[in-house]
N, C-alpha and C positions, 0 to 999 in steps of 0.2 A: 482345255479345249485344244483340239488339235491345229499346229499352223495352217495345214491345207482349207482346213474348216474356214477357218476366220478368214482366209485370204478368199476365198469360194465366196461366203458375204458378202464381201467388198465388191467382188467381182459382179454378184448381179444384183448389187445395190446401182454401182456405178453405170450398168447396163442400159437397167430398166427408170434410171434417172436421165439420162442421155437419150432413150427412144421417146421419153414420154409416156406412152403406149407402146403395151410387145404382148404379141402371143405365144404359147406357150412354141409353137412351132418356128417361132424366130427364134426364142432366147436357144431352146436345141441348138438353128443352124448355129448361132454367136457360140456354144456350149460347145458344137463340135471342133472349132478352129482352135478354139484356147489352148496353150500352154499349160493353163492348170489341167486338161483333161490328157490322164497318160492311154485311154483305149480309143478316145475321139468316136464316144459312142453315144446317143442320145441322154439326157440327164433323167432319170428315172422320174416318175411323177410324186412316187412317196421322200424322193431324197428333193425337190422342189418345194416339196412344204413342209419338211422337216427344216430347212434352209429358213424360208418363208417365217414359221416360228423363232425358229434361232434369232432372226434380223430383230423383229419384231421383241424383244427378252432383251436385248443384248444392248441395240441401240437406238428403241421408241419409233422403228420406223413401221410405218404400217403399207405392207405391199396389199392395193384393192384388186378387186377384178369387174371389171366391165364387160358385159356378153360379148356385146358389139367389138370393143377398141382392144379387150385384153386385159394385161395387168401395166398397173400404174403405180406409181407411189406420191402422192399431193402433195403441191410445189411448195404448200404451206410450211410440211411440218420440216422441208430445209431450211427454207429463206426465214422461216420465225425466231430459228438457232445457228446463231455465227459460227458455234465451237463447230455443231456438227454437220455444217457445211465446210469448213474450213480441213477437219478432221477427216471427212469423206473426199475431199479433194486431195488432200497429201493421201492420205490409204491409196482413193484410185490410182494414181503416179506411181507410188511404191508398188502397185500390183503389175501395174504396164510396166513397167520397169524390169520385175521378174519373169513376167512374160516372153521380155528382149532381150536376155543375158548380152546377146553378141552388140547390142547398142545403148551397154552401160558406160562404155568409155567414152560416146563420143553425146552425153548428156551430161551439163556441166551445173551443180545448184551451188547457191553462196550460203559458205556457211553462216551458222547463228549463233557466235560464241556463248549470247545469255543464257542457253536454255541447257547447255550443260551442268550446270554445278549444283543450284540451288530451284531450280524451276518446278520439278517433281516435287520438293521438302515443301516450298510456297503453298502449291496446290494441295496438298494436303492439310497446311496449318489451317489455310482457308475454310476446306471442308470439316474442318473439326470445331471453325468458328471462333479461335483463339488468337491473339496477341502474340507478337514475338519480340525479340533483340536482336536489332537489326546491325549488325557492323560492316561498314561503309565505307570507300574508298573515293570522295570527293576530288575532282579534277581541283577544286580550288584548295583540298588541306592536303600536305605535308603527311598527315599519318591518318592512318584509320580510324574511326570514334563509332561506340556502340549508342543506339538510343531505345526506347520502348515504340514500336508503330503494330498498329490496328492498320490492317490488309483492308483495303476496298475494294480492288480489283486487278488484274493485270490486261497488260494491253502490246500488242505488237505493234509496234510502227518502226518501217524503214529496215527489215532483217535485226531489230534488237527489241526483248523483251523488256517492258519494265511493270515497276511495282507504283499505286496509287494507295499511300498508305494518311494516316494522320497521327503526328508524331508532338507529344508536348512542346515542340517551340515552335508550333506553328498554330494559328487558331484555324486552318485551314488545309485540306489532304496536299499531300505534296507528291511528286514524283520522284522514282529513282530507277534508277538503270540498272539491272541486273546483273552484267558482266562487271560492274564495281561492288558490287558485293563481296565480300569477304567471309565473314559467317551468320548465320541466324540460327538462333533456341528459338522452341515454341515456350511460351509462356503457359503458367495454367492459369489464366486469367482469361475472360471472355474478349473479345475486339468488342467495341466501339463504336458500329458503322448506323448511321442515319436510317430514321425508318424511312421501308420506302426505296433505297436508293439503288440507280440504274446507271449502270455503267455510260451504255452507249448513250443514255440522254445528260450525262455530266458531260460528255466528250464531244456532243456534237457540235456545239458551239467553236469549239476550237481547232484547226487544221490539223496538229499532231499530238504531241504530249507537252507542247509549253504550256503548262496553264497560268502561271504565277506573276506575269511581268508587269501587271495592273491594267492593260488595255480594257476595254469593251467592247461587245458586239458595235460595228458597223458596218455601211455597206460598201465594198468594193468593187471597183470597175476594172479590169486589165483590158488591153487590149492585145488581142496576140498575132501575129506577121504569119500570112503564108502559111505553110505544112502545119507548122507547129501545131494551128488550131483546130487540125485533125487528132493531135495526141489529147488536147484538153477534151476533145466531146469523145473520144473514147475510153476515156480513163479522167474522169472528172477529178476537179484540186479538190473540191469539197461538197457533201451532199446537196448545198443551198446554189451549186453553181446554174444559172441561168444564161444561156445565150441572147442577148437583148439586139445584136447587130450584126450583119452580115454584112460581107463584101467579098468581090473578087482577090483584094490585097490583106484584108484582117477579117478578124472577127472579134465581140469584146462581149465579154463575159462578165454577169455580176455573181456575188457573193454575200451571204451575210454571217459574219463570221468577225471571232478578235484577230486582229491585226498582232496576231504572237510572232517572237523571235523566227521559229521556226518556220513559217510562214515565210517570212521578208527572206528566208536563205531559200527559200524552194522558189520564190518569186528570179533571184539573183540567179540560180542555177539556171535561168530558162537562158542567160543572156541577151543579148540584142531582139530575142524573139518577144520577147515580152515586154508592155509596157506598164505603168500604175496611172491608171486618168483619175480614179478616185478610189479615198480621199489627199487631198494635196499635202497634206501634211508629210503622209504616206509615201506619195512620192517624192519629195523636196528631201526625206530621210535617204531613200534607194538612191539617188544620184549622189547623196554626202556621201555615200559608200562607193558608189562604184568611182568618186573624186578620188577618195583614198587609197581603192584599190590601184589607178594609173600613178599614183604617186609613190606607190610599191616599186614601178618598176623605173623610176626616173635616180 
């Protein structure tokens, strides 16, 4: 397939996701400004559904047409697939990007060390359905150690990929972080994985990828100070987040979610902006730390 090909896809996947509704006499005007059009001439109608097809083969999307509105493509079949909404956002980016040669310098992304080395090999053992030998480079051991783990899923959280695998010393999937990865074989032996099993509903219980610390679901009250509680209803800590109380000075938000490690550092990160009302245990734990933390500097 030719690069201009695939990036032309992207380009009025992204388009006709963004309008909503476009007619064919808009997607032209948007067709004739683009950077990918070197005559800035209208987009022919047989190369719009030759296109149209392509999307459609390539990546399950289906472009409709309405008399009335135009063409569309239904919010369903993004928002029902994380990958390829996720997938379609970094494309669209990378296409604006080629778009703006001259303001690629002053667009700054962070990189994501996990996804170079082993990320592509993972998603393939996956798709083959097979087991591998995982050798791992633990913050807590001295040297690397290989084990046998069955792939459940992989999951991004915070700019780092990891692995949810289930490894004989554990009766239970465990997590590992990608960039300590060291090497993995595929096995020719099948994985392991629960019937039935769904990624995003193992994880939603929990705020990131600590799953293991033994907590349970409970429900959490913060109370958050001023501005701050415009970043929380814009970008929620977690799907179950509920706003229960308003004020000119706070707002507090409930949760129902474990009380994971990683959790009590995103709560700590907030600083003085955030408080924990419940539960007390909860908080009586974040003040031992932030105690600890001023005795760092005495």
């Amino acid at each position: 397939m030719a690069k201009n090909s695939f990036s032309r896809y992207i380009w009025l996947i992204d388009l006709i996701n963004r309008r909503g509704y476009i007619k064919m006499s808009e997607i032209n005007e948007a067709w004739r400004r683009s950077m990918l059009n070197d005559t800035h001439d209208d987009m022919p109608e047989r190369t719009f559904f030759n296109h149209r097809d392509a999307i459609n083969q390539i990546f399950g999307l289906e472009i409709k047409y309405d008399r009335d509105l135009g063409y569309h493509i239904p919010s369903t079949q993004l928002k029902e697939n994380g990958v390829y909404s996720w997938l379609m956002q970094s494309l669209s980016v990378y296409n604006q990007l080629n778009e703006s040669v001259d303001l690629r310098d002053r667009i700054l992304f962070e990189d994501v060390p996990s996804v170079k080395p082993f990320l592509k090999d993972l998603i393939q053992i996956m798709r083959d359905g097979n087991a591998l030998n995982l050798t791992y480079q633990s913050y807590r051991n001295k040297e690397p150690y290989t084990f046998e783990a069955h792939p459940y899923c992989l999951k991004m959280f915070k700019q780092r990929w990891y692995l949810l695998a289930k490894t004989p010393k554990y009766d239970y999937p465990t997590i590992y972080s990608l960039d300590r990865v060291v090497d993995i074989e595929e096995l020719d032996i099948k994985a392991e994985i629960p019937k039935g099993f769904k990624a995003d509903e193992y994880f939603s219980q929990f705020y990131g990828i600590v799953t293991g610390d033994g907590n349970t679901i409970q429900t959490i009250k913060l109370k958050v100070f001023g501005e701050r509680a415009n970043y929380f209803r814009s970008l929620p800590l977690h799907h179950s987040q509920e706003e229960i109380e308003t004020t000119d000075e706070y707002a507090v938000f409930k949760y129902f979610v474990v009380p994971s490690v990683d959790l009590v550092q995103e709560i700590l990160s907030n600083g003085d902006n955030v408080a924990v009302i419940e539960p007390k245990w909860l908080a009586n734990e974040i003040k031992e730390t932030l105690n600890k933390m001023a005795n760092r500097y005495n």
